[in-house]
Phi, psi and omega in degrees: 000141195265180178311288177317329182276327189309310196268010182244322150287343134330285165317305161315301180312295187281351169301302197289326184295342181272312177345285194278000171256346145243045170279105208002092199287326179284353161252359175306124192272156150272144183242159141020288170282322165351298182296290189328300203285304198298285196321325207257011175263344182309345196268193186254318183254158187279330167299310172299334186285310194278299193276023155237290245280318169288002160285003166210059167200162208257352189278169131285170228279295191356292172294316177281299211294336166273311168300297181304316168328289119045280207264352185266337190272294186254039155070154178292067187248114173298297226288284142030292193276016207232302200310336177276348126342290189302323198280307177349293178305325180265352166287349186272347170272328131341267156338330182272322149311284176326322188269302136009254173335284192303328205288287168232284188217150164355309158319255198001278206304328172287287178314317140001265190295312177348300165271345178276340164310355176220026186267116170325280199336300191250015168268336192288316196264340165282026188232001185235140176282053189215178207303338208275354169264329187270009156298306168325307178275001166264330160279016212242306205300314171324302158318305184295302216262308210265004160307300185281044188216279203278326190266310200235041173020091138236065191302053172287162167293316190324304165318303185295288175322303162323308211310306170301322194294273190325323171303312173304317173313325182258326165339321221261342233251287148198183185300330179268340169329294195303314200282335219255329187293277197289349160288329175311287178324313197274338185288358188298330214300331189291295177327261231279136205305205193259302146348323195236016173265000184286311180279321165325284155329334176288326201278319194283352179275334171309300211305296176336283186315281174341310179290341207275015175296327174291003178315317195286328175282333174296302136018266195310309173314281169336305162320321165304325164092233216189173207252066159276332164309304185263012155255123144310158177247147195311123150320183173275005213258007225285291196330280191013299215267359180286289196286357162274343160310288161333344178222038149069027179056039194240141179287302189332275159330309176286347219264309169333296201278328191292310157319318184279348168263318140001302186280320192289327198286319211257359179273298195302322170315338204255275164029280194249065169032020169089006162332234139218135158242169204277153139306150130335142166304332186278332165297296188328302179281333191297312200294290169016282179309315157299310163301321169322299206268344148340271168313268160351288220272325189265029161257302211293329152298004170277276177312315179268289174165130181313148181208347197254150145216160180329027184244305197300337198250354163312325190324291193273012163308314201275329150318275176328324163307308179309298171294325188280347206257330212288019187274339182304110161248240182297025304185083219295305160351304207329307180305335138328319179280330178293322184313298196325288171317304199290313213254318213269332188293334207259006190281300173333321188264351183255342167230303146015258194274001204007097193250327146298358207241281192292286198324307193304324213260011188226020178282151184304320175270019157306301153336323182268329183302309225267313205275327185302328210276339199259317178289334153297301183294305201254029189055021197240095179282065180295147175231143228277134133260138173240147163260107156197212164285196165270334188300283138047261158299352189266328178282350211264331185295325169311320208261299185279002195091210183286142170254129145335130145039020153248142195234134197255108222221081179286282173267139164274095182238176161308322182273331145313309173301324189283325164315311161310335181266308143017276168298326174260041166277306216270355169232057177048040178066069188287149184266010152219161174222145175242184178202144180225134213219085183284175194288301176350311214271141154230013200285164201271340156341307193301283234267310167324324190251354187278283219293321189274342173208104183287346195254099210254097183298312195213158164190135192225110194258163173171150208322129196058021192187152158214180198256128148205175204230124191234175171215127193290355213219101196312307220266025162283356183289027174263345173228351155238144165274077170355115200268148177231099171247031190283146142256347190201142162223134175216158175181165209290343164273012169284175186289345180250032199304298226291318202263303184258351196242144170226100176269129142036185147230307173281036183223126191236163174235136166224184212276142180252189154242056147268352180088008167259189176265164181200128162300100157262136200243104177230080161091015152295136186305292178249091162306325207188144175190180183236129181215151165175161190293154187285336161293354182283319214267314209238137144269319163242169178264000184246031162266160214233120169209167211253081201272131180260093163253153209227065197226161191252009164323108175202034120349103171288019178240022176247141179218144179236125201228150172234141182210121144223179171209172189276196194274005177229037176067004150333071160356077196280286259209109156219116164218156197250123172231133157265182183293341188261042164228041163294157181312313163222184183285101187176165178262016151310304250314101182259166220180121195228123182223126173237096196285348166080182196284282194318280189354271197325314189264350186287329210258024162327295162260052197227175156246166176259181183169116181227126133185231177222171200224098176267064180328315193248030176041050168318159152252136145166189254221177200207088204261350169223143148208130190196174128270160153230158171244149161276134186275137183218178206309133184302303199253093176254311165251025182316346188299315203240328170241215161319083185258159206218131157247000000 
């Protein structure tokens, strides 16, 4: 390959990685952790930053202490705090040529940054202000320094001196960076004569030193344990779903890359006359570099408490590229294959994976954007609930100034609640509400406010959250067109009474007098239920339901229950509301059930079963009781995983 093409496919190479990775870079949102590193910019002092901010964040110091810089020089300018991230990322697609090149050949070094330029995995973390893409760049700028030191003996001060800086940067960066900084450092020993381990040692006793003012925190962390309550610990499929993530869940696309390391295997055998070729020392440690932290991370979530996820394991990713490509010699072709890489990853990731469409669509003020635009259209200072944090609220404020009429509802408690009604007191019982709702809450709060304003104006999904606009008043479809997001409604006055529903015998439903129906109930255990198979009921797994009773009953010895079970009558699901655990003081009792991915396939051949449990064999009356299931957010984990809409 001549020069002019190598470096004009470069060129190319390093276009689409600035591309897709600032493509309208001042709209790139914050997410979830995102937020956790900015809130933690609050303090006054750098001091106050090293000694607090880690009682509520699991990292090193490093990455916040560059974001509170950040933010101390230019004021909270989003685009701003971001954009030094962003170059971070496309120089690690650079560094990964380079080393690439020099290690072993042009190829390499192309097909590599090729791929990690157009990949989500690492354009998603080089757009985020959180360690694991400029974590990435410290270890690629490490790898570079300890190349030209250990590989190719240039013991310069220049050298030597990066070789520490960097090393300290990813020490500082995160924790497998740091375990991933010091396995790089000690394998130089296998490489560098007997002669240079006396200095070798010296540089890695700097780093050390250099580190250890952060020891007592590094301490404290340890202490802290692994963020395992809400992480699973890794499947036999975890790889599987790594490297199919990593190639945007598209066949097309893995066959391409998983083809290009074939062809470089079986190319360099023609090559070298059908010789047989050796792995390399150098293959050996790149891969190395990946599986260490790797391995690690999954026997100790296996044994211990869950730890690993894609994020932890990027550090060594662009080494693994490296290692895998490096079979690309004279291969008149290559540049085909870069192409190849460039046009299919980035068609994948932009109509595929919609990645500028959803992600961009999933920042915390979208919601609040979204609520300003419906009091505007519909002239109405309706007021906002957000369930979220204080993080949340620091950014929105950050962003937009003073907020209007929202009240910020971190736990659902009694004293939450009483705020909430609280507001919609204080506005003579306003006839919309809007709400923003992460995917976690299944609370039954939600499905309470479905019943008072019944009328579903707007809805806006996005990763771990969605938006809605609910309203008491039909004829606002004059300015929203009133969204259906029912799939199934059943209740004991419906049309399949006869087929899915079973009352009783001493339990009748007749007419009150008003004339509407009502179940009276008398002093049966089990009055009434629902039962039919669960593929009848739940069609996708993130659809939502919503269970209704209607009663002045408020006896804890009434349990109104979901029950499903799998095909052989096992129990997957049982949950319970008595009567006196309504949301508030009403003749509600409502129940929110979202069965999930695992659920959702186990329970294939099962049934559903709703009814009620008349412990103390009470009498009295029942003017509603039903469900709906709901279409609910598609892209809920879309970040990570597969989407389907």
């Amino acid at each position: 390959m001549s020069k002019y093409r190598e470096y004009f496919i470069l060129l190319v190479i390093l276009s689409v990685a600035s591309l897709l990775r600032l493509w309208k870079f001042t709209e790139i949102p914050f997410i979830q952790d995102e937020l956790s590193t900015l809130v933690r910019t609050d303090y006054d002092t750098v001091w106050q930053v090293i000694t607090q901010a880690y009682h509520t964040d699991v990292h090193p110091v490093g990455v916040q202490l560059m974001v509170y810089g950040l933010t101390k020089i230019f004021g909270y300018s989003f685009w701003v705090i971001k954009l030094p991230f962003i170059i971070a990322g496309i120089c690690s697609v650079l560094l990964t040529y380079l080393i690439g090149r020099k290690w072993f050949s042009p190829q390499t070094g192309l097909l590599s940054a090729a791929l990690l330029a157009v990949i989500q995995y690492h354009i998603m973390y080089s757009q985020s202000i959180r360690p694991y893409g400029i974590g990435t760049f410290f270890i690629l700028c490490l790898i570079w320094f300890w190349g030209e030191i250990v590989l190719f003996k240039k013991w310069s001060k220049f050298n030597q001196i990066l070789l520490v800086l960097t090393a300290v940067l990813a020490y500082s960066s995160h924790y497998f960076a740091n375990i991933l900084g010091g396995v790089i450092l000690l394998s130089g020993l296998l490489f560098i004569p007997n002669e240079k381990r006396k200095p070798w040692l010296l540089l890695i006793g700097i780093t050390v030193a250099f580190y250890l003012p952060q020891l007592p925190v590094f301490v404290k962390h340890l202490l802290f344990g692994t963020p395992g309550e809400w992480l699973a610990a890794p499947d036999k499929l975890w790889l599987f779903d790594y490297f199919y993530f990593i190639f945007h869940f598209n066949w097309a696309f893995c066959l391409i890359g998983i083809g290009a390391v074939l062809l470089g295997f079986f190319s360099s055998k023609i090559e070298a006359n059908n010789t047989e070729v050796a792995l390399s020392k150098r293959r050996i440690i790149l891969v190395s570099w990946f599986l260490f932290p790797l391995v690690l991370g999954y026997v100790y979530s296996i044994l211990r408490s869950p730890m690993l996820q894609f994020s932890v394991v990027l550090f060594g990713f662009p080494a693994l590229l490296i290692g895998l490509f490096s079979f690309h010699g004279k291969w008149k072709y290559n540049w085909a294959l870069v192409m190849a890489i460039l046009v299919v990853g980035s068609y994948t990731l932009i109509y595929g994976r919609q990645y500028y469409s959803l992600y961009y669509q999933g920042g915390y003020d979208i919601p609040y954007q979204k609520s300003e635009e419906a009091r505007l259209a519909l002239q109405d200072e309706f007021p906002f609930v957000y369930r979220s944090s204080d993080m949340v609220k620091f950014y929105l404020e950050k962003k937009f100034g003073r907020l209007s009429n929202v009240l910020f509802v971190e736990e659902i408690t009694e004293q939450s609640l009483s705020k909430v009604d609280s507001l919609i007191e204080s506005q003579a019982k306003p006839t919309r509400i809007a709400l923003a709702i992460p995917w976690a809450i299944q609370n039954d709060w939600v499905a309470d406010f479905r019943i008072r304003y019944p009328y579903l104006l707007d809805v806006e999904y996005g990763h771990l959250k969605k938006y809605v606009l609910l309203s008491k008043r039909k004829n606002d479809q004059l300015v929203y067109p009133i969204v259906n997001d029912t799939v199934l409604n059943e209740s004991i006055s419906g049309n399949s009474l006869s087929k899915i529903w079973n009352i009783n015998s001493n339990s009748k439903l007749e007419n009150d007098l008003t004339g509407q129906l009502q179940l009276k109930i008398n002093g049966d255990e089990f009055p009434c239920g629902f039962s039919d198979d669960y593929t009848s009921v739940f069609t996708h797994p993130n659809q939502l339901l919503d269970l209704q009773l209607k009663t002045s009953e408020v006896s804890n010895n009434v349990h109104l229950v979901l029950e499903i079970q799998d095909g052989n009558g096992e129990k997957l699901v049982y949950q319970a509301r008595t009567f006196d655990s309504r949301i508030r003081q009403s003749e509600w009792v409502v129940m929110r059930f979202e069965p999930g991915k695992t659920l959702h396939e186990k329970a294939q051949k099962g049934r559903v079963n709703i009814y009620l449990w008349n412990a103390a064999n009470s009498s009295f009356a029942v003017s509603n009781f039903g469900f709906t299931v709901r279409k609910e957010n598609p892209i809920t984990f879309w970040l990570l995983e597969d989407f389907k809409n």
